[in-house]
N, C-alpha and C positions, 0 to 999 in steps of 0.2 A: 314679711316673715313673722313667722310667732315670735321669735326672742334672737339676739342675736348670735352672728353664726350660725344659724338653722339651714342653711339653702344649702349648696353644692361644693360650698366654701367658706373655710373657716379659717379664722387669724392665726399663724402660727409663729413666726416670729422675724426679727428682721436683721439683713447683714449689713455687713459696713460701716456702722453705727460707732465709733470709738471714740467721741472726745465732744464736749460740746465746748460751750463759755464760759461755762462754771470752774473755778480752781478745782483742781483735785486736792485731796487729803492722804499723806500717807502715814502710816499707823504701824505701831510695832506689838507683836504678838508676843504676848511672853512667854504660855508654854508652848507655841511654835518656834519661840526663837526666831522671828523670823518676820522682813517685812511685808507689811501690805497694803495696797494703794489702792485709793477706792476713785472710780471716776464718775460723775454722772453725764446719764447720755439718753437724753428725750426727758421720757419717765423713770427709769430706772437707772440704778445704780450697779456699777461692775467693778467687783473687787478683783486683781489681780496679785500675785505674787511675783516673783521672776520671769516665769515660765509658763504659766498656765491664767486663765480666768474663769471667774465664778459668775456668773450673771445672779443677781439681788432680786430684790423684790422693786413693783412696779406702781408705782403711784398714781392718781388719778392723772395729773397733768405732771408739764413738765417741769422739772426738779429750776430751782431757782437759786439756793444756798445747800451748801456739802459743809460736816465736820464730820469729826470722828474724837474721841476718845481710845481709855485704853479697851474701853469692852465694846463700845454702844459708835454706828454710824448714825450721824444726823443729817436728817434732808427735810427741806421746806419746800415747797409748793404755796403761792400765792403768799395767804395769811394763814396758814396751818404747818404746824413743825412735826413731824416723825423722828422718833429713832426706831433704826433696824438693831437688831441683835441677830448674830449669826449669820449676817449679809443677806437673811432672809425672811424673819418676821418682824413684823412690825408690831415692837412690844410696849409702846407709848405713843401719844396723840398728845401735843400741846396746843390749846384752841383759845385764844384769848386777845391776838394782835388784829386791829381793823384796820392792815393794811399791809402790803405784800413785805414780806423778813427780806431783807436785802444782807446781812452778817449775822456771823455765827461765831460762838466762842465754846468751848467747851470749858467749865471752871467747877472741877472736884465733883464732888454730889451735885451738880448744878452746872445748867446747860442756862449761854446769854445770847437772846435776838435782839434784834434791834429793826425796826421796822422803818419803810422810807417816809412814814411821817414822824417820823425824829421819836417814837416813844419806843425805850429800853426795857424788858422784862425778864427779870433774872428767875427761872422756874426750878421747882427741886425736882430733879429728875425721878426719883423711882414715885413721888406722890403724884406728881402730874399737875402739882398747884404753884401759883404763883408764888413765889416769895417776895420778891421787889419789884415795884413797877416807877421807872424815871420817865417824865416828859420832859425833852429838850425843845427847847423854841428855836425854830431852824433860821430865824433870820441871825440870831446872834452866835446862833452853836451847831449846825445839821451837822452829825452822826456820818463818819465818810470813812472811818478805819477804827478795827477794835484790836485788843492784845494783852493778852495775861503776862506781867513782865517777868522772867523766872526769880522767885523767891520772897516776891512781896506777895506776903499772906493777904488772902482777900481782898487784894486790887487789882485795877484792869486800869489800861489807857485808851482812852478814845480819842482818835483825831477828827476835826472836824475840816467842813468846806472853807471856812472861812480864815483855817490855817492853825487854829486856837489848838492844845492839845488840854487833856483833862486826866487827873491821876484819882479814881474813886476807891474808896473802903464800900466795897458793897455789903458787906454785914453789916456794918454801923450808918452806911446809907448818908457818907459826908464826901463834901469835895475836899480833896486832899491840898493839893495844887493845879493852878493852872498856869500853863506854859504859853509863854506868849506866839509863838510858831514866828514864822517865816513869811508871813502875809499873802500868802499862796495853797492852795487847797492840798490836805493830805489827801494820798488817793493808799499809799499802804502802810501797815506798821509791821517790822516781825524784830526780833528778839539775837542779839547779836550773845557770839559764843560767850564772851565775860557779862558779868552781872554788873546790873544796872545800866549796861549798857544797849540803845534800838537804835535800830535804821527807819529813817521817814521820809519815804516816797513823796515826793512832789508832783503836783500837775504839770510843772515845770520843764519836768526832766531831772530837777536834783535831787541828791538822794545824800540825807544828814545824818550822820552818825554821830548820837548824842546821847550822854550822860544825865538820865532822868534825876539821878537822884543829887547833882550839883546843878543841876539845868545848863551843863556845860557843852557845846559842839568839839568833836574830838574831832573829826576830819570833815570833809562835802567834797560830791564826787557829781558831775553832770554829764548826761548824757544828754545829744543830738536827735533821739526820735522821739521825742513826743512825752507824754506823762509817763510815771514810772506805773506800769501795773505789775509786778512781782519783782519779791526779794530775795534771795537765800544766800546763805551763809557756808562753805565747806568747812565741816567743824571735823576735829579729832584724829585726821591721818595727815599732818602737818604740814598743809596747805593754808596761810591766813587769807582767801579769795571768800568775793562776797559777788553774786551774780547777779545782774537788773534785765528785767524782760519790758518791753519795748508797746505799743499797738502796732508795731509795723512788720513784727516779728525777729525784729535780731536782740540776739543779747552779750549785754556787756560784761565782761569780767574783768574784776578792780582788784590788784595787791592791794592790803590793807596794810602791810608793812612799810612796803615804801610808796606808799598812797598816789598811786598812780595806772593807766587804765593796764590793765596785762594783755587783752587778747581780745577780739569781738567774734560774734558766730553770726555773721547774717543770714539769713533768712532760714532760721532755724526754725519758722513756723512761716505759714503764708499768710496766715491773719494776727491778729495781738496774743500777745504770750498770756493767757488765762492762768496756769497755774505754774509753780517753778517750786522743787523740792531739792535738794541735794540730800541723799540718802547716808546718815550720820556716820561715821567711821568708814563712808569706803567713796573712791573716789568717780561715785555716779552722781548727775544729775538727773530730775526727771522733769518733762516739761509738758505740759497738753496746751493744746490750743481750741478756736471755734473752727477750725480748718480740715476739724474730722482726725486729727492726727494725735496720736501719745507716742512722745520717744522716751527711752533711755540713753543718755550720753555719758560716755568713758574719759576722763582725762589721763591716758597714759601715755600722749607720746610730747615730742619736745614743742614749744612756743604756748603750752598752757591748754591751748586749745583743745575741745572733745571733740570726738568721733559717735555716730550712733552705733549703738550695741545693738539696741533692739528697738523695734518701732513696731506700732500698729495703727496703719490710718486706709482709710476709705477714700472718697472723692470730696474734696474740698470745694466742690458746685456739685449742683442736682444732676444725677444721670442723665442725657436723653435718650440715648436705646440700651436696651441688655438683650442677651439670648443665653441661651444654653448652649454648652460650647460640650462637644463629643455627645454617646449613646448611653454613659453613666448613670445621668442626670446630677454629677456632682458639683459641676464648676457654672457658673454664669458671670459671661463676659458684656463688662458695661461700659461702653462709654461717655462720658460726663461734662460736663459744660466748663471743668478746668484744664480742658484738651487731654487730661491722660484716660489709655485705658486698662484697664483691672479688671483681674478674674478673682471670683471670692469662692467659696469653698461653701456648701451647704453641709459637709460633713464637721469641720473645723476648720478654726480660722487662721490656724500654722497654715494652711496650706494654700492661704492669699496669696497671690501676685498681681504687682504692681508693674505694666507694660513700658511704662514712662509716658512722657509728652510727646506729642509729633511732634518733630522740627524739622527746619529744610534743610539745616546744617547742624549735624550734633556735637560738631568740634566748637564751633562758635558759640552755640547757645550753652556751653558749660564755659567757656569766657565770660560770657557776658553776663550769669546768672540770670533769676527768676524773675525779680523785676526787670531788666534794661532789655531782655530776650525779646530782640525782635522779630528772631527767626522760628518763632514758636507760631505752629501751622493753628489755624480756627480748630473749634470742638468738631469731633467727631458726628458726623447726623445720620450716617448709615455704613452699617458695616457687616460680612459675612465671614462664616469659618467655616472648615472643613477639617476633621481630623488624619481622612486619609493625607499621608506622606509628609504631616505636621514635623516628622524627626527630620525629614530629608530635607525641605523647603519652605517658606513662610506659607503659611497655613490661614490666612486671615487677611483679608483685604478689606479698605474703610477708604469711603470716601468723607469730606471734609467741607464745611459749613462755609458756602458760599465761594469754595477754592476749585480749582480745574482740575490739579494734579491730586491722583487716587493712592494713598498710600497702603503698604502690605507692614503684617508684622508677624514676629515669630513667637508662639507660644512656647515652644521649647525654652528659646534662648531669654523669655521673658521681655523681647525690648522690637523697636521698632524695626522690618524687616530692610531688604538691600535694596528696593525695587521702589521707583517713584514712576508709576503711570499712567499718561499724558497722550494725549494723539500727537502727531509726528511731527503736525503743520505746526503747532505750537510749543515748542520745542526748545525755542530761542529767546520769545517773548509771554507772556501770561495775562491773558488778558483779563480782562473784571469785570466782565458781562456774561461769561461762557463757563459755568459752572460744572461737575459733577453732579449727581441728581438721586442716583441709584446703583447700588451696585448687588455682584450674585458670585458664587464660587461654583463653580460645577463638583458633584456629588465625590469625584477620583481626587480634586484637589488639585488638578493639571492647571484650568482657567479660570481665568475671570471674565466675567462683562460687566461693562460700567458702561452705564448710562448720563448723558448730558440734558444742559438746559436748551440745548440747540434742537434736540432732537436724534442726535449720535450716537449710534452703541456699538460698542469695539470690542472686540474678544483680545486680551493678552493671555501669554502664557506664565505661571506662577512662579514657576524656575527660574526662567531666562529673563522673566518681563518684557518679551518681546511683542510687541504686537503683531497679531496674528491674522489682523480683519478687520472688517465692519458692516453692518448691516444695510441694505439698501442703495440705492447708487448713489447719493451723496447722502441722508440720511434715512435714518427710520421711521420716522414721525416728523410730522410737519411740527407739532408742538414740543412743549420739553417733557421728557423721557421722567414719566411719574411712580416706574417700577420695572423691572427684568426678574425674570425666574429660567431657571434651567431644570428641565426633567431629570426624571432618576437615572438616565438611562447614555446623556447627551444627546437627546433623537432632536431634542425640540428647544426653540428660545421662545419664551413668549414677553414681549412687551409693550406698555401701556402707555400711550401718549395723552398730553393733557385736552388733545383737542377731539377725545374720546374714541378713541381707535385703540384696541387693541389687537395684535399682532403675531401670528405666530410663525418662525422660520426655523428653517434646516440647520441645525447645529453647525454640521461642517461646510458643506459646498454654499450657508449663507441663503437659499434661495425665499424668499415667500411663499408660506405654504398656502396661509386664510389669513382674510382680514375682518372683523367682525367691527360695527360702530354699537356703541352703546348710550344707554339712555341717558347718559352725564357725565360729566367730567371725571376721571380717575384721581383720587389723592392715592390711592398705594393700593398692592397686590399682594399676594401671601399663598406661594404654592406648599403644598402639601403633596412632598414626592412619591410618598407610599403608595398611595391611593388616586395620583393625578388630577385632585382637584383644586382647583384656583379659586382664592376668598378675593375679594375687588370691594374697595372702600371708595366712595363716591364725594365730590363733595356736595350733594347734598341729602346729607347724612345716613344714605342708604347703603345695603351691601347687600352685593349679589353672589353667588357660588356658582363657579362655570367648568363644566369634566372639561376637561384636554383632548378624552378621547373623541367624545362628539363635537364637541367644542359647540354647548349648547348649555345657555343658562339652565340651569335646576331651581335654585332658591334664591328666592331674593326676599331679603330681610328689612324692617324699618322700625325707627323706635326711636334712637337715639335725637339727641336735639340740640347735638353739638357739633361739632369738628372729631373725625372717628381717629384717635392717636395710634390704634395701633391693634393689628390683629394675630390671635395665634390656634394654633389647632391641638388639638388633642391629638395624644401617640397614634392611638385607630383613628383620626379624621372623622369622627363621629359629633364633636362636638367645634364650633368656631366661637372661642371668647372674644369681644372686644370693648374695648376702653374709649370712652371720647370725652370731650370739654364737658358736655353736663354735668360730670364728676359718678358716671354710672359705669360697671362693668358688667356685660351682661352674654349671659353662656347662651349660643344657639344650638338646636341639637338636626341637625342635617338630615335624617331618614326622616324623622318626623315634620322638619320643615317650623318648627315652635320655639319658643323662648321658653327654657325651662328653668333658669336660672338670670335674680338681677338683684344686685346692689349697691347703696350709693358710699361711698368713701371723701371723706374733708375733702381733699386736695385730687384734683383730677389726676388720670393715671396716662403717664406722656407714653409708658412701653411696658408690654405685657410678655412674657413668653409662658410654656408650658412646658415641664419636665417632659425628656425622652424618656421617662417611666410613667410619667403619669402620676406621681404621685404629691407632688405641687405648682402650684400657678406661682410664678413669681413678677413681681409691679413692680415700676418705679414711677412717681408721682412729682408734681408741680411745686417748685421749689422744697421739696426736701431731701437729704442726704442719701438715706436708707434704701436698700432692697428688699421690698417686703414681701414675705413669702407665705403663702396660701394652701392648706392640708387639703388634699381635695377626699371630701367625706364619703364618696361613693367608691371607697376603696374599704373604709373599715366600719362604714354604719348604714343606716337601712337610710334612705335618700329618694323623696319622690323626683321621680323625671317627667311627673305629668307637665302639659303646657301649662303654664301660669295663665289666670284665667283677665281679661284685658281693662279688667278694672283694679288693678295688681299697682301695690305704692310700694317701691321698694324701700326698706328702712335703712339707715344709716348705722355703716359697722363702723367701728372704731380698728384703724389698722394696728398690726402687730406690734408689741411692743417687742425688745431686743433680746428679755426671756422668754423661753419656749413657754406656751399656753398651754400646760397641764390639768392643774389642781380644777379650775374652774370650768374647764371643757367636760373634765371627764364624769363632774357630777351632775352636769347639764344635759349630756349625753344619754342618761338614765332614762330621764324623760322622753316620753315617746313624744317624736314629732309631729305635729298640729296638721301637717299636710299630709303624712300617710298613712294612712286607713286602712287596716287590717284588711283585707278581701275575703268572706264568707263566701263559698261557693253554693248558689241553691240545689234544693233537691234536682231541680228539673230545669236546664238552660231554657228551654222553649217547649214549647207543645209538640209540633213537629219532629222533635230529637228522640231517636230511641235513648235511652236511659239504663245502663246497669248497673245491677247492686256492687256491694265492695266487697260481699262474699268470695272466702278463696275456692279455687276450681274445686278443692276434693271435697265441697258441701255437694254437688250438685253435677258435677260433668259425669260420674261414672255411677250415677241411677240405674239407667238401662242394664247395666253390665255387671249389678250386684250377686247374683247367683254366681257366675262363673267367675268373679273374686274371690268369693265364699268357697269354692270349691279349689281354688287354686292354694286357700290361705289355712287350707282342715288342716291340721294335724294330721300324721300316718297313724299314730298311734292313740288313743284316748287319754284324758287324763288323768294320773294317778291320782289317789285320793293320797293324801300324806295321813300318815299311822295317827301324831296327834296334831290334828289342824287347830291352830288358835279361835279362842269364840270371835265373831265378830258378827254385826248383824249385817244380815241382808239390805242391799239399796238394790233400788231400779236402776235399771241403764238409762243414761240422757245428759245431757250437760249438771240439771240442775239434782245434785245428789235428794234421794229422796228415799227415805229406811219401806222395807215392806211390814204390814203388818202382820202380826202372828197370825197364822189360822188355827181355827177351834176344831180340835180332831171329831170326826163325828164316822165312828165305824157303821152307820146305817144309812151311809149316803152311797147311792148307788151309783158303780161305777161309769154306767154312759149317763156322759153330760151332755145337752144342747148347747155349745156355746153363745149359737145366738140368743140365746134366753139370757142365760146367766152372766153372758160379758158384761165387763162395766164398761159405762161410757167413758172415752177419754175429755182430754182441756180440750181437744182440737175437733170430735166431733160437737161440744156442745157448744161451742164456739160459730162452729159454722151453721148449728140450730139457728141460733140467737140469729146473724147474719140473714138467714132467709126473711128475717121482717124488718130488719132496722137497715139491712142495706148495705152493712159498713164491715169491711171485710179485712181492717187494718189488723183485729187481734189474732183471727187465726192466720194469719201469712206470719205476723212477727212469732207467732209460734213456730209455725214452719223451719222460718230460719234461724230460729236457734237451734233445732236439731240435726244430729248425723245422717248422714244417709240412710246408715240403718235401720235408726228411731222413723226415718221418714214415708221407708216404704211402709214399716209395721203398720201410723198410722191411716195410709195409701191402704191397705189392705182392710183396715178395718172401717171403711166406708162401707164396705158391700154388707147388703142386706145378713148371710150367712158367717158374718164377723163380727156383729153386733152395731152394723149402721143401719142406713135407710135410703129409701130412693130418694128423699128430701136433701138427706146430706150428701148425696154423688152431687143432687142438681146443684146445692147452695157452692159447693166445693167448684164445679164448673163455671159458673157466676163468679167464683171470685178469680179462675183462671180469665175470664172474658173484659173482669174489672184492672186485670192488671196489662191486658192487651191493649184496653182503653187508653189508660192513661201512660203508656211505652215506658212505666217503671218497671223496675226488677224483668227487665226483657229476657234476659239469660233463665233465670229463676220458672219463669211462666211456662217454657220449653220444656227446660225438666222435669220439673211437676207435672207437666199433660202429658211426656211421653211416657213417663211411668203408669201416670193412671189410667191410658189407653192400653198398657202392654198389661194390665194386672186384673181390666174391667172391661175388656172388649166385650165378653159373649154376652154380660148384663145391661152393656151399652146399645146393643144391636140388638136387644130384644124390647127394650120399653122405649115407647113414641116420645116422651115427656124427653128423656135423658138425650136422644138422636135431633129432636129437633133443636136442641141446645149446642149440641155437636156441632150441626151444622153452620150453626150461627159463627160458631168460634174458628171452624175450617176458611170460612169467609173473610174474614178480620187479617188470619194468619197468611191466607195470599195477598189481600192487598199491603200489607206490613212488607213481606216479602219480595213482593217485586219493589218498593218503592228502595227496598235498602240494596237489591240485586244491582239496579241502575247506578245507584251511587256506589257500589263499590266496582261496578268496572271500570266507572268514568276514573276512578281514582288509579286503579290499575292500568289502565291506557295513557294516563300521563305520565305515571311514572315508567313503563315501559319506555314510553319517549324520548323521556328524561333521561337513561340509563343509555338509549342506545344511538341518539341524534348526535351529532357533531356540533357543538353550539362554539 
């Protein structure tokens, strides 16, 4: 590719993305009145308020440390610090740490890193220069928690690994005191409601509430999971509760009155509590985790405990399939390697839905919670929807990773459907060899089929769950069942065994219709109902494209150098994208049978689908969270579709980041692309081609017919002279205006003139003079066609001897009729011109040898021209007759 995003596909942005490891910050807007919480998530950063979110600006890599102030967010990357202003520019750059900022403090005019080779840099924020630089030596002191205590001017506390705390004057650049700690590593510091008083996180589990400025402990409170990573306080609506987040994800809530635990939230996150706010005067908490998830918790009701108010989380493991779910193109439905599945919303993300976890029993598995849930079914590995009769019955059938029984669920009702289906024989017991493999929804929404590792495909019904059937007399395939498809129509089942047969039968009465063997093994299938062709992914590494109706390979494709994850089509079946382990995704285009599109992506792409509009590709990829979504540019920019030519290195795009790619696309876009090349049409395709000019029909179609125009267009009456007519001078008639000159009165000029004597020459006879020795006949024709018909015949007329030509200019004028017959330009033009000048010049033609045997020459020319183009226009008229009236 010339630059990136140039090809067929371009980065557009990615869903599901809401939380990473990093604490969030939450910040108070003064003239909004109003909070706001900034999270980061990959590369960028997403402010939210209550209700709504702002997606930030986007960082080279991914964000490592979050602060915020009251104006300015700050984020690091590596060993480089930004602040955003506005949640969207980046209006300072601090570059000075050799080694990646692990904290952040914000302190007045002056923002504090601290980097993980223990060196402290205090910068002044609007100059961008250093002001303080501390090196700590990490064996006696490493830098493990920072904190501005409220009200000590120009000091900060730093806790270190080794348990030591430290109280500095960073103005005066002294140590104030140092605390002896607890002989256990601080992991956090924050700032309890009274003054002089912090809470200090322990590796421990404990967490000390202590009086910096006696060095006194006022209470200690321990907690069972593991180091404290977050603290917060509910300050100002007369609660004295102080909350500790866990690595395991629960959190603890401690009276600090009567110093004892109040209430626990297990598994308030699925991985460690990363960031923990309570939101000042009102009684929320907020909490984010690495688990993809941000809630909001309420404490209103009785035992202390919160309730979520509001959450926004994605999949807390990597997707393994998505698709597009209805004809919208709005919603894609994915399921994930944490067993739940989720629709996310390309329009907004209010209108996520979270389906739940499979489980075999959902009464149990809310007993036993998240961890102990034994009865929580494997990750989803394949699954289908249908939106017909989604209101009436489960609409979505998924089979499950390594498991027999094929579970359905309801999109409506957002959660797992009523229907668990299993063949009949195993029913009682489940065995752990005889897997599910593949499963299909028929297009009405009525059935399913699912496919086994045995070789079994069973038709149920979606309503009743009942099984309906099965394929073959005891099964389908001798191998395991490596894909199922159902026509648009129910006419047809076609499926693919591993021991490379694939198969096609009678929907209803079950019968075998064809069986075809193919040149390797099948990893998966992909029909395309509109259009009835079937995509077949091999494994080794090829794909073939087969109609349904012939049931007769068409295309067969090769390139990829990996295991092929996943295929999908374009709305019109025109194009097959697919995804495999090389980490390549590469668009095939079917009429033409070519690769016209290929590029490479970090992290290979496990599942691709294609909008029912067509107007994005969306991927999910190898160990990462997101659903990234792709603008596909042959909808609003000029896009070559040539083949890529086979010595073609495709370049490496950087996928979407979680803001939409605007600013940088669209000035990129200016640029014409490197691969499409204007197309100049030439004068003349071929020799053999008649050729006509771009003149419109009234230069040249009613030549012949000019008199009797003329006669039809007189006036009845003449026209009046007006009493006083304005001066104005006389022009010739012609395109190009041109004034007459005055004539010199001369009363002694006798009135009979000769005009062949006294005529002047025109451009166009002395044009065709010149012509009779140089050959070249390009300036009187482009004369020609500049003028009117009228201007045309006058000159046509003034060839003849008695008009002030010659026999030299009929013959040169001829010649250049026979030069443009040569070369089959201006074919229309040459016609008109000759039959004018036959109808104007017969009786002078038929009387001199010179002018007849030239004649001749050109009559000759014009029948062989004429039959040659006779031929082709009836062959073309005979087919399309055909065409119009054959029964095909």
């Amino acid at each position: 590719m010339a630059r990136e995003g140039a090809g067929l596909f371009a980065a557009f942005r990615v869903l599901g993305r809401f939380s990473g490891h990093v604490p969030h910050v939450l910040r108070y807007h003064g003239r909004h009145r109003e909070f706001y919480l900034a999270v980061a998530v990959g590369r960028s950063v997403h402010t939210y308020n209550v209700s709504t979110r702002r997606p930030g600006n986007t960082l080279p890599q991914d964000i490592t440390c979050l602060a915020a102030d009251r104006m300015l967010i700050f984020a690091s990357y590596d060993n480089i610090l930004h602040a955003f202003a506005r949640n969207k520019e980046v209006v300072h750059t601090y570059e000075g740490h050799k080694a990646k900022i692990h904290l952040l403090q914000p302190f007045g005019d002056h923002v504090i890193s601290v980097d993980v080779d223990n060196v402290l840099i205090v910068w002044n924020i609007q100059s961008e220069e250093e002001y303080l630089q501390i090196d700590f030596d990490k064996a006696t002191f490493a830098v493990s928690a920072l904190l501005h205590p409220s009200t000590y001017l120009n000091k900060i506390l730093l806790g270190s690994e080794q348990g030591t705390l430290q109280l500095w004057n960073i103005r005066s650049n002294k140590l104030l005191y140092s605390f002896p700690g607890w002989g256990l590593a601080v992991t956090t510091l924050e700032q309890a409601p009274a003054v002089d008083v912090v809470a200090v996180g322990l590796v421990s589990g404990h967490i000390i509430v202590h009086n910096i400025k006696f060095d006194e402990t006022l209470m200690k409170f321990q907690q069972d999971w593991g180091p404290i990573t977050a603290i917060s306080f509910r300050t100002a609506d007369g609660h004295p509760v102080m909350a500790a987040g866990s690595p395991v994800g629960h959190i603890a809530l401690w009276d600090l009155e009567e110093k004892k635990l109040m209430c626990q939230m297990q598994d308030a996150h699925s991985t460690a509590i990363a960031g923990m706010t309570f939101v000042p005067g009102e009684p929320l908490l907020v909490t984010n985790g690495a688990d993809n998830a941000l809630r909001i918790w309420i404490f209103d009701g009785p035992g202390g405990t919160g309730r979520v108010l509001r959450s926004r989380m994605g999949h807390s493991a990597p997707p393994t399939k998505i698709r597009y779910h209805g004809q919208n193109g709005e919603q894609i439905l994915s399921a994930g390697q944490d067993g739940t599945l989720q629709s996310f919303s390309t329009v907004h993300e209010k209108f996520n839905k979270s389906l739940g976890r499979g489980s075999i029993n959902k009464k149990k598995s809310k007993k036993k919670g998240l961890k102990l849930d034994t009865m929580a079914l494997p990750p989803i590995i394949a699954f289908a929807s249908e939106v017909a009769h989604q209101s009436d019955w489960d609409g979505i059938v998924a089979c499950h990773q390594g498991y027999i029984t094929c579970t359905t669920w309801n999109y409506q009702k957002t959660s797992m459907g009523a229907h668990k289906l299993r063949p009949e024989e195993f029913s009682k017991h489940k065995p752990i060899d005889i897997y599910a493999t593949a499963v299909d929804i028929t297009s009405c929404g009525n059935f399913a089929v699912i496919g086994m590792s045995t070789g079994q495909v069973d038709v149920y019904n979606m309503q009743s769950g009942i099984h309906r059937g099965y394929y073959g007399k005891e099964t389908a395939h001798e191998g395991a069942i490596r894909g199922v498809a159902v026509d648009g129509l129910n006419q047809l089942v076609i499926t693919a065994g591993s021991e490379g047969l694939i198969k096609f039968w009678k929907f209803k009465v079950k019968d075998l219709v064809y069986s075809t063997e193919l040149s390797s093994s099948p990893s998966g299938i992909l029909l395309h109902r509109d259009s009835g062709i079937l995509g077949i992914a091999f494994d080794d590494f090829t794909i073939s494209v087969l109609d349904i109706e012939t049931r007769k390979i068409v295309r067969t494709f090769s390139g990829h150098h990996g295991r092929i994850n996943d295929m999908t089509f374009s709305p019109d079946g025109r194009w097959l994208i697919t995804s495999s382990m090389d980490c390549s995704i590469k668009t095939w285009d079917l009429p033409s049978g070519c690769l016209i599109d290929c590029f490479l992506v970090d992290s290979a792409a496990v599942s691709l689908t294609m909008s029912p509009t067509g107007d994005f590709l969306a991927s999910a990829h190898v160990d990462d969270l997101g659903i990234y979504l792709w603008s596909n540019r042959s909808l609003y920019s000029l896009v070559s579709l040539r083949p890529l030519p086979a010595d073609y290195e495709p370049s490496l795009v950087t996928l979407p980041s979680t803001c939409p790619m605007q600013d940088a696309d669209v000035s990129g876009d200016e640029e014409p692309c490197d691969e499409m090349i204007e197309y100049v049409s030439p004068e003349q395709l071929g020799e053999q081609l008649v050729t006509l000019s771009l003149l419109p029909e009234s230069r040249w179609k009613n030549l012949l017919n000019l008199d009797i125009i003329k006669k039809k267009n007189k006036p009845r009456e003449p026209p009046k002279v007006p009493k006083s007519a304005p001066f104005f001078i006389p022009t010739l008639p012609g395109l190009i205006p041109r004034y007459i000159a005055p004539e010199e009165e001369n009363d002694t000029q006798s009135k009979v003139v000769n005009l062949g004597i006294l005529a002047q020459k025109s451009d166009f006879c002395i044009h065709l003079e010149e012509a009779l020795s140089t050959n070249q006949y390009k300036a009187p024709l482009d004369l020609l066609k500049s003028l009117g018909p009228s201007n045309i015949e006058v000159e046509l007329r003034g060839l003849a001897p008695e008009g002030g030509g010659s026999m030299e200019v009929m013959l040169s004028f001829l010649r250049m009729i026979g030069m443009m017959l040569n070369k089959k330009h201006n074919f229309e033009l040459a016609q008109a011109y000759l039959a004018l000048f036959l109808k104007l010049h017969l009786k002078i033609l038929s009387s001199e040898p010179k002018l007849l045997e030239e004649i001749s020459k050109l009559s000759m020319q014009l029948e062989e021209t004429w039959v040659h183009l006779r031929a082709l226009f009836n062959q073309s008229l005979c087919v399309l007759t055909y065409m119009k009236s054959a029964l095909l």
